[in-house]
C-alpha positions as CSV (number, residue, x, y, z in Angstrom):
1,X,0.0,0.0,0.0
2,X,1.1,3.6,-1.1
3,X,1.6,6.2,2.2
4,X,1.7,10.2,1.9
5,X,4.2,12.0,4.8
6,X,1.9,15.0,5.9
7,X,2.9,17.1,8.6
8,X,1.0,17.5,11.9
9,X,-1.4,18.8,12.5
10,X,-2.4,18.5,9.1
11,X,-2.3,14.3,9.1
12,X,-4.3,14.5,12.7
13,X,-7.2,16.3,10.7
14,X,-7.0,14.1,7.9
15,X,-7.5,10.6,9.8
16,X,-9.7,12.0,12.2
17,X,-12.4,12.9,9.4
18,X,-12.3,16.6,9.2
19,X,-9.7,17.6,6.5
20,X,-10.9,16.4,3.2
21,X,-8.3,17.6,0.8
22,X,-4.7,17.7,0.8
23,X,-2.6,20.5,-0.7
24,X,0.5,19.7,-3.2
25,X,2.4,21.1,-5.9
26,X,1.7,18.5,-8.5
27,X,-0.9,16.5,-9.9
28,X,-1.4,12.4,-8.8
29,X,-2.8,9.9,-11.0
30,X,-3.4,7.3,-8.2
31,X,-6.9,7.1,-6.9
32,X,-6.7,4.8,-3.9
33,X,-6.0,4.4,-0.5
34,X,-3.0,5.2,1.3
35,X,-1.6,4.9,4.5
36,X,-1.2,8.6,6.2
37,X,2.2,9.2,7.4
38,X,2.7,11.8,10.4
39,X,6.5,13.4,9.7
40,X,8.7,14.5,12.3
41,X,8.0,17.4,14.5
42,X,5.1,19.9,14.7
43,X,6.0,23.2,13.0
44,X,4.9,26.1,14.7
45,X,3.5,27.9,11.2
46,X,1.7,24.5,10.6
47,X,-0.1,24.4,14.0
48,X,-0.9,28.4,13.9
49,X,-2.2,27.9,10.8
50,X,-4.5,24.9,11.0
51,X,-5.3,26.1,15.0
52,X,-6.7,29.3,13.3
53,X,-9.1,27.1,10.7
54,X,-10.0,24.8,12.9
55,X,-11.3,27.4,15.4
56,X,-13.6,28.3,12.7
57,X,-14.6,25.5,11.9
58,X,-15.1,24.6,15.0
59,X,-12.6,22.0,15.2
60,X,-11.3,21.4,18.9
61,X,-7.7,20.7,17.7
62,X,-5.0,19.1,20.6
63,X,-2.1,20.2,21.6
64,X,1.2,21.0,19.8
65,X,2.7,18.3,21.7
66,X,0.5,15.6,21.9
67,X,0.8,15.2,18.3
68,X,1.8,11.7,17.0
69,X,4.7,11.8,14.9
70,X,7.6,10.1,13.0
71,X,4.9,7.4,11.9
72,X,1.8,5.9,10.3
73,X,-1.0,7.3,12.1
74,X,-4.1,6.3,10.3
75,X,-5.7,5.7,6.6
76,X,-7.3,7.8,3.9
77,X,-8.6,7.4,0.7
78,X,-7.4,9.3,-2.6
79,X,-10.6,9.9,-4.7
80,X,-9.8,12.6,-7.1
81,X,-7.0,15.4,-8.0
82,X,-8.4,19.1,-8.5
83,X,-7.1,22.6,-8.9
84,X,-10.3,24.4,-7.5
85,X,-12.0,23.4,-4.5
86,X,-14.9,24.6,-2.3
87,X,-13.8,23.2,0.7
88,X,-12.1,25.0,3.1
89,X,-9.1,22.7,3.9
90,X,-7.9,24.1,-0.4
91,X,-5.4,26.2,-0.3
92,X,-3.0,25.2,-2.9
93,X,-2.3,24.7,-6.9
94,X,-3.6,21.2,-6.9
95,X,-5.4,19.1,-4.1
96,X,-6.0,15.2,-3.3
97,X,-9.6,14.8,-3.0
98,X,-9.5,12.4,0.1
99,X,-12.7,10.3,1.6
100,X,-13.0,7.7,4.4
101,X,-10.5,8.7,6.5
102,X,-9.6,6.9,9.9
103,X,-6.7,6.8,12.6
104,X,-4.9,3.3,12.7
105,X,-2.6,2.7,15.7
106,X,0.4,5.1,15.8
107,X,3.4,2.9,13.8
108,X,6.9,4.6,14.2
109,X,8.6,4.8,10.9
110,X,10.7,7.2,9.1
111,X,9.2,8.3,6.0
112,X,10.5,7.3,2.3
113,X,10.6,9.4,-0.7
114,X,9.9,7.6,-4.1
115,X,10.6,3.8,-2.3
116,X,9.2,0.8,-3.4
117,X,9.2,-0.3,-0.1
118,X,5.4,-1.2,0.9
119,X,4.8,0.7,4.6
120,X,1.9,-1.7,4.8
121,X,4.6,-4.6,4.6
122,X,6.4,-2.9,8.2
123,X,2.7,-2.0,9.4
124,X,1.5,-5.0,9.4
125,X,4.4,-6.7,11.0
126,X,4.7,-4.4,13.7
């Protein structure tokens, strides 16, 4: 199974239902799901930026340091790739259309750029 490395608290509001697109650069092709990958560390920006959404959305987002990270922390869905969006969560030149979204049991692992490697592979034999 595929896996995407998004930042927290981004990933957090992914897997727990409430952020249903994620911003990138380029387009994807896959449709499919993918394990969500928490990376390393909680930028400050990141968490100002997605406290200040989530408080109007009324989102109750956790702490900056209760944040799971450096690991698989749940399971989305890729459905579709656009480059307008309604929803709040768009912000970027494309966005990964993402549906049925849950948290799996936190999974350290580092994350892999381009790899071949399957993360479901080391998730389910961990």
């Amino acid at each position: 199974m595929k896996a995407i490395s998004i930042r927290q608290p981004w990933a957090w509001l992914i897997v727990n239902g409430h952020k249903d697109i994620e911003n990138r650069s380029w387009r994807t092709k896959y449709r499919g799901q993918v394990l969500v990958h928490a990376s390393q560390g909680v930028k400050r920006s990141d968490y100002d930026a997605a406290y200040s959404l989530a408080c109007r959305l009324g989102i109750k987002l956790p702490y900056r340091s209760e944040f799971e990270t450096g690991g698989i922390v749940g399971v989305t869905t890729i459905t579709d790739c656009v480059e307008q969006s309604e929803s709040p969560w768009f912000f970027g030149e494309k966005g990964f259309v993402l549906a049925d979204s849950r948290p799996l049991p936190f999974v350290q692992m580092k994350g892999r750029l381009s790899s071949d490697e399957s993360p479901n592979d080391f998730y389910q034999n961990h």
